[in-house]
C-alpha positions as a printed Julia matrix, in Angstrom:
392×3 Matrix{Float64}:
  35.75  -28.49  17.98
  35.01  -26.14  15.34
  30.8   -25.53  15.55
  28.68  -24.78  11.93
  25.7   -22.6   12.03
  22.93  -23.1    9.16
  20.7   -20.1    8.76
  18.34  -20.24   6.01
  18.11  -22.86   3.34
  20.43  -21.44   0.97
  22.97  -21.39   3.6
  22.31  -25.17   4.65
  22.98  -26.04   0.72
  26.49  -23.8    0.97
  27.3   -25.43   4.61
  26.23  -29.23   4.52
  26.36  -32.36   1.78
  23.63  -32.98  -0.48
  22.87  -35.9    1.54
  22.57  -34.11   4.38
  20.03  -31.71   2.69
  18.24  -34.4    1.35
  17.73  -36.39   4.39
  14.69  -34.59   5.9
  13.76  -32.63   2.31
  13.07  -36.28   1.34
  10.74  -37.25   4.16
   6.9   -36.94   4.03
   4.4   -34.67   5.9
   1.62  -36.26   8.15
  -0.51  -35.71   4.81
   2.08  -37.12   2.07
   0.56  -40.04   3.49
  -2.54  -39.77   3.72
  -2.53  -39.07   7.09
  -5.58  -36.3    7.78
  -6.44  -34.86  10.69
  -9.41  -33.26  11.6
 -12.31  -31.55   9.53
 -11.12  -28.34   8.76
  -8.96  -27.45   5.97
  -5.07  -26.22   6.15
  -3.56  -22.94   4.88
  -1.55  -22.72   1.77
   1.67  -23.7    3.49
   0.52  -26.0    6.37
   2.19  -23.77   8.63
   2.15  -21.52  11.33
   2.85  -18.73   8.4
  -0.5   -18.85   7.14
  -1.27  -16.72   9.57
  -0.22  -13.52   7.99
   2.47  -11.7    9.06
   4.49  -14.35  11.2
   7.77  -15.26   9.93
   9.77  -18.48  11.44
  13.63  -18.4   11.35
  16.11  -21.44  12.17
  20.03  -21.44  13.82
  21.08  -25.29  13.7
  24.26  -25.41  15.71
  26.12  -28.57  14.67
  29.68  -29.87  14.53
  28.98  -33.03  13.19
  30.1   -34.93  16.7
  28.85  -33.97  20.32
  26.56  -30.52  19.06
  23.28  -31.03  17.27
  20.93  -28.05  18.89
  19.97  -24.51  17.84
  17.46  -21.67  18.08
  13.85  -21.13  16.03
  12.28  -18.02  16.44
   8.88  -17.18  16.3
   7.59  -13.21  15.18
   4.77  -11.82  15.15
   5.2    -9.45  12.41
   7.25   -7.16  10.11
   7.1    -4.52  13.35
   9.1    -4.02  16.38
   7.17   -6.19  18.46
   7.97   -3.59  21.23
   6.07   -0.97  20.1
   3.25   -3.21  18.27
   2.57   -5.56  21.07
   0.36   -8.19  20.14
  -2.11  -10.15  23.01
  -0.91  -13.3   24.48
  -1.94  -15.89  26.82
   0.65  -18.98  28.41
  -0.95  -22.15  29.79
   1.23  -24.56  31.45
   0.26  -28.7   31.08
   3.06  -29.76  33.4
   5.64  -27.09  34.48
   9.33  -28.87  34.26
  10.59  -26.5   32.21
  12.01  -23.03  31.83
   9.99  -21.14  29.93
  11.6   -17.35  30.25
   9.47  -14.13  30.59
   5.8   -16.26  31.42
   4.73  -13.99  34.16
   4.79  -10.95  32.9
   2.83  -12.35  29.62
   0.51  -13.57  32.75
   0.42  -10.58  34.0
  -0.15   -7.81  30.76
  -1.64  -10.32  28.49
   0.95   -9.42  25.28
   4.07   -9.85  24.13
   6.99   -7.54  23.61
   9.71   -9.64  22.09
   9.58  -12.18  19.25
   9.0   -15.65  20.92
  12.87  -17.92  20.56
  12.79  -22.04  21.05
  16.34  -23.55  22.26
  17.61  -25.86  24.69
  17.8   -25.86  28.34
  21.0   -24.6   29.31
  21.14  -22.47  26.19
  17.72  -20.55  27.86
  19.36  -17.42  28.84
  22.08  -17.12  26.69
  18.89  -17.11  23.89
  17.2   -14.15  26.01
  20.43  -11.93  26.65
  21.16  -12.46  22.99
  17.76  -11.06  21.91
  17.6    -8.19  24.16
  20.49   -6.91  22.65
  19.15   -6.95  19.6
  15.66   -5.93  20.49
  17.3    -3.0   22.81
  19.42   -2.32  19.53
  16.4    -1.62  17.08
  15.35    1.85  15.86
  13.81    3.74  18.81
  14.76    2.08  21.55
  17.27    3.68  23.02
  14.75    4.85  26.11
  13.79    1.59  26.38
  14.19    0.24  30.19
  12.8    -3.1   30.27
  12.47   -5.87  28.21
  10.45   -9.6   28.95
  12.14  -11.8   26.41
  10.18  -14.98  26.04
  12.7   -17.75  25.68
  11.04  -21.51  25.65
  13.09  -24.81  26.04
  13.45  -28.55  25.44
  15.92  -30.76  26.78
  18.21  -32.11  24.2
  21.12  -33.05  26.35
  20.59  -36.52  24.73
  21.96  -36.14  21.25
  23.75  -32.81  22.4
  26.52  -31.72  24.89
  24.17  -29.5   26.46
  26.57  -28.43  29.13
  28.77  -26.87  26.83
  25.68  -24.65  26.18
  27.23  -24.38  22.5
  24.54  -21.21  21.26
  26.44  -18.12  21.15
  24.96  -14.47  20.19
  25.02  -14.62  16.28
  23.01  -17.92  16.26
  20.33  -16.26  17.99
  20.48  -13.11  15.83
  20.68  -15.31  12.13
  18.11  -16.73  13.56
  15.67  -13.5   14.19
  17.02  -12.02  10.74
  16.47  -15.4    8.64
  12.87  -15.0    9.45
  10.86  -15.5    6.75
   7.22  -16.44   5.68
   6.07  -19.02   3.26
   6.99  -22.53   3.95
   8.74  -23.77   7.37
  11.53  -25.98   7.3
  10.67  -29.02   9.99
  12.46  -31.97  11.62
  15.97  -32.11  12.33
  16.01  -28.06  12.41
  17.06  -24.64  14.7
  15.39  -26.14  18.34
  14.76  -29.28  17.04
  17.83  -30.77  15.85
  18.98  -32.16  18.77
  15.18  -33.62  19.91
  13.69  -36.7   20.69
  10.01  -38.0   20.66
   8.46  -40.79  21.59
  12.19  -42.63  21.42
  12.29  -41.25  17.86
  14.02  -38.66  16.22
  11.75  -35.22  17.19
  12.39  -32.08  16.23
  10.32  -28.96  14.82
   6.59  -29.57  13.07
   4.04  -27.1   12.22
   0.61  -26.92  10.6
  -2.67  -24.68  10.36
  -5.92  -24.74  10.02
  -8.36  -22.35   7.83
 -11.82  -21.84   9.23
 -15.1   -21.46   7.05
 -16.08  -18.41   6.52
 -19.75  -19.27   8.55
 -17.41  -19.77  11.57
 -15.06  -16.63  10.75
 -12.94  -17.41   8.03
  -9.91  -17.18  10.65
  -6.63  -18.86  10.61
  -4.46  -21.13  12.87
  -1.36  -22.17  13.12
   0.99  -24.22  15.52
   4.39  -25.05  15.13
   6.44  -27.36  17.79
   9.2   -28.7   19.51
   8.67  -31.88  20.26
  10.92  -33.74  22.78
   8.72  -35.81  24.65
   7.33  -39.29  25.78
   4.36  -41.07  25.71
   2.88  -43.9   23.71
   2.37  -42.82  20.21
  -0.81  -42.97  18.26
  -1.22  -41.46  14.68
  -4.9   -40.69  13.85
  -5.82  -43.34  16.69
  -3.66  -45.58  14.96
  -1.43  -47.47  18.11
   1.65  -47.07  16.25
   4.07  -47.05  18.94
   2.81  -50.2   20.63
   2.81  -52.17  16.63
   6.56  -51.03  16.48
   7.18  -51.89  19.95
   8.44  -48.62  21.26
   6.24  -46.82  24.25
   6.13  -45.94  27.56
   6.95  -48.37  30.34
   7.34  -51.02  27.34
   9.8   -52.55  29.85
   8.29  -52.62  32.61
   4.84  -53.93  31.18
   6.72  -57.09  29.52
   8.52  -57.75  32.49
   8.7   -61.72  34.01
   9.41  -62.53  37.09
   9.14  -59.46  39.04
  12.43  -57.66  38.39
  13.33  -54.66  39.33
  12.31  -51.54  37.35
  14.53  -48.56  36.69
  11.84  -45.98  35.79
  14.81  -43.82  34.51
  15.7   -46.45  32.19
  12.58  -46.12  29.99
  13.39  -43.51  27.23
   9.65  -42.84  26.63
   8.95  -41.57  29.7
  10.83  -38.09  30.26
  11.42  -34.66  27.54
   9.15  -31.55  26.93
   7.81  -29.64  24.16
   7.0   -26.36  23.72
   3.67  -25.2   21.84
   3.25  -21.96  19.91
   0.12  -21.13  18.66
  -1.08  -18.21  16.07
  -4.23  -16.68  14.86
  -5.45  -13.77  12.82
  -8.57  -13.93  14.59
  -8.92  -10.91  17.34
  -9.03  -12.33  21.08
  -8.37  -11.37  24.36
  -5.76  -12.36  26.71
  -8.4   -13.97  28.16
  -9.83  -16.21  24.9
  -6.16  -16.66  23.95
  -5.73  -18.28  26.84
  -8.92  -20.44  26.85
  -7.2   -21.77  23.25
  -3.7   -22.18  24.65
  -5.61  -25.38  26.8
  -7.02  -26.74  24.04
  -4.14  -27.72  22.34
  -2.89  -29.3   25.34
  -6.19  -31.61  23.61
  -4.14  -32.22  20.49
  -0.98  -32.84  22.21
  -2.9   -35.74  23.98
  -3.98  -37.23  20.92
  -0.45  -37.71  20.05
   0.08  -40.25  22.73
   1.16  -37.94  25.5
   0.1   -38.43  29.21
   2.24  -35.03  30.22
   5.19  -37.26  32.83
   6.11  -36.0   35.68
   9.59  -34.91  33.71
   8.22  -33.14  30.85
   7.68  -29.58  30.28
   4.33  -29.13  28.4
   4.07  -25.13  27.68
   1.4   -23.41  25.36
   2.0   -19.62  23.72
  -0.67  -18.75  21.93
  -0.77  -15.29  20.72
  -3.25  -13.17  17.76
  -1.72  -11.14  15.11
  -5.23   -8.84  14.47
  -4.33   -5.49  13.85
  -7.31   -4.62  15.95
  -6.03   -6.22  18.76
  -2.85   -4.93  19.34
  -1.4    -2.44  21.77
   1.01    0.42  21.26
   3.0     2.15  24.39
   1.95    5.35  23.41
  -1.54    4.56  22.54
  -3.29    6.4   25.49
  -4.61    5.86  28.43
  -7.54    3.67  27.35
  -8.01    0.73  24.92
 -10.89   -0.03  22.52
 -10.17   -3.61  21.82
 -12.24   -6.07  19.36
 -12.83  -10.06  21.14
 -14.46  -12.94  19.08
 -17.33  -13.71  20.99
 -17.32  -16.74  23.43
 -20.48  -18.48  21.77
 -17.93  -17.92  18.48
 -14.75  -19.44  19.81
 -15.42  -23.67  19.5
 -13.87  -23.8   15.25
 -10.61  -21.92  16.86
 -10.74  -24.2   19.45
 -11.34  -27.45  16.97
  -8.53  -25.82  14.47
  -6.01  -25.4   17.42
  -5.99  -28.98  18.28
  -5.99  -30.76  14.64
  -3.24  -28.3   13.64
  -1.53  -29.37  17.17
  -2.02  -32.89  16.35
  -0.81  -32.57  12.9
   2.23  -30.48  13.55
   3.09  -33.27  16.01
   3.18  -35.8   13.19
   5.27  -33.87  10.64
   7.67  -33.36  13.6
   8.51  -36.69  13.71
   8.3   -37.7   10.31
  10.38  -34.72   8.98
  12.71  -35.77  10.89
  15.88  -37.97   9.84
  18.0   -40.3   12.0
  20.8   -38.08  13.74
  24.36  -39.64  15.67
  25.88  -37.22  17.85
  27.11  -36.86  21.08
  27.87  -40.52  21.43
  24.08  -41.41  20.64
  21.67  -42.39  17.84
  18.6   -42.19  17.31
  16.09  -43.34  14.7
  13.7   -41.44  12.69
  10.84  -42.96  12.8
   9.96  -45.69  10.04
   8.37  -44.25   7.23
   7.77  -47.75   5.42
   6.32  -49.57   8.82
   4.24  -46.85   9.93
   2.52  -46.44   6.77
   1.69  -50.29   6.74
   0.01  -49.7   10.05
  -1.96  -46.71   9.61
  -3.65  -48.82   6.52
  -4.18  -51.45   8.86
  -5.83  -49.37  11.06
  -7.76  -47.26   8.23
  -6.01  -44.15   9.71
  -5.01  -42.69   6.2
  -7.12  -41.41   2.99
């Protein structure tokens, strides 16, 4: 089977049917709805790109009949993120998952590599890709060793994830597609092949812009959402009104029958969190905001099952901040203050929650690999978030 690989938007006009294009281009964002979360204000693109500096590029590996996965990548900047590293923090909700390079990051408290979403078996085929294109950069031919920071969902689902079906030049269209500006969500790079809540997943992002009495800084999340849970949508029960939640079986059961826990589709997946800011922070504060967006993931609906992976990245572009290997022996680092941290900590989890929501309604309904699965129903959700007085 002969496998397509979509880079940037131009190329996904070239390489796919208009009605392929349009499918996701014509679904809303949480807030083409009304739907707003939160009291602080979003960036000019709703994305993790408002954060100046980061660029997001997509690899959607598809053949149109067992595929449907790909790579995103995640950079901090226009440098070599070798050489300008930038301070990072990982905090793990529930740890099924492979999430490549976290100790180190643990350990040093920055990043060296861009940061590269895929699937599970696709993990370090991503990571040897990269380094070879990392180690290939200008000045690096000294360079020893390398953490690449690879994250995963599952999407073994709507893909034939043993075929492990990303090869080198995904991952390196990928990392050279990047691009500021707007993101392109849903059924995209790491996310095409996703599922959430029993719904078509995929990739979401938002951000959040602080006043300037609380900084003036910026966030910005984007996601991979594959998991389960029972959805809610600005406390809206939306997945119980549409009948689709977690142990929605087993709760409607008569009779005592037996229960196959595996059986219920809303239980098991992952999703991996990244999460930006300009503002300048420690390892140690980046870390303390990495948890709170566990906070907006819960929103969502999630209860973290014993099968998913629930991973946070949360890393600060600040020039101020960042350290170079042959910047000397000693540091002078700026850190927000702790009394100053709670508005990064309030913008992390609405743009969390947010980027959740555009995730799934980005996305469109996808057949492959013998499988298909809805996008979630624009018309009947917005009937119940009224109901609810959930939208503006």
């Amino acid at each position: 089977m002969s496998r397509t690989v979509l880079g940037i938007t131009a190329l996904l006009a070239l390489l796919l049917p208009a009605s392929a294009m349009s499918q996701s281009s014509d679904r809303p964002r949480a807030r083409d709805l009304g739907v707003v979360v939160g009291v602080f204000e979003p960036g000019e693109h709703n994305a993790i790109t408002d954060v100046a500096g980061i660029r997001v590029g997509h690899t959607t590996v598809s053949d149109g009949e067992r595929v449907q996965t790909g790579v995103t990548a995640i950079l901090p900047h226009g440098e070599n993120p070798y050489f300008s590293r930038v301070p990072a923090a990982v905090y793990v909700g529930n740890g099924f998952g492979k999430l490549l390079g976290v100790t180190q990051v643990q350990e040093l408290g920055e990043l060296e590599t861009p940061i590269l979403l895929t699937c599970t078996l696709c993990v370090w085929k991503v990571a040897d890709a990269m380094v070879e294109w990392m180690l290939d950069r200008e000045g690096m031919q000294n360079v020893r060793s390398l953490n690449a920071v690879v994250g995963e969902t599952n999407d073994g689902g709507l893909n034939d994830i043993r075929s492990r079906p990303v090869e080198p030049g995904h991952v390196v269209s990928a990392l050279e597609s990047a691009a500021g500006g707007p993101v392109a969500e849903g059924v995209v790079g790491a996310g095409a092949g996703t599922v959430a809540f029993g719904w078509k997943g995929g990739i979401g992002t938002s951000s959040r812009v602080l006043p300037e009495s609380l900084g003036g800084y910026t966030v910005g999340v984007l996601v991979q959402s594959n998991f389960g849970g029972i959805l809610q949508m600005n406390g809206a029960p939306v997945g119980i009104e549409l009948g689709q939640y977690a142990f929605a079986d087993q709760v409607r059961r008569e009779g005592g029958e037996a229960y196959d826990p595996a059986a219920d589709a809303q239980e098991w997946g992952s999703i991996m969190m990244v999460v930006a800011t300009d503002a300048p922070l420690s390892h140690r504060n980046l870390e303390r905001l990495a948890k709170r967006v566990i906070m907006g993931l819960a929103r969502t609906g999630s209860y973290a099952s014993n099968g998913s992976g629930d991973y946070v990245i949360a890393f600060s572009t600040a020039e101020e901040v960042r350290k170079r290997p042959d910047g000397g022996s000693v540091h002078a680092l700026a850190d927000v203050d702790n009394d100053r941290m709670s508005g990064l900590f309030e913008g992390a989890v609405e743009a969390t929650e947010e980027a959740i929501y555009n995730s799934l309604l980005r996305a469109h309904t996808v057949t492959s690999n013998g499988r298909t699965v809805e996008a979630l129903p624009i018309a009947e959700t917005l009937e119940i978030l009224k109901r609810y007085n959930a939208v503006r």
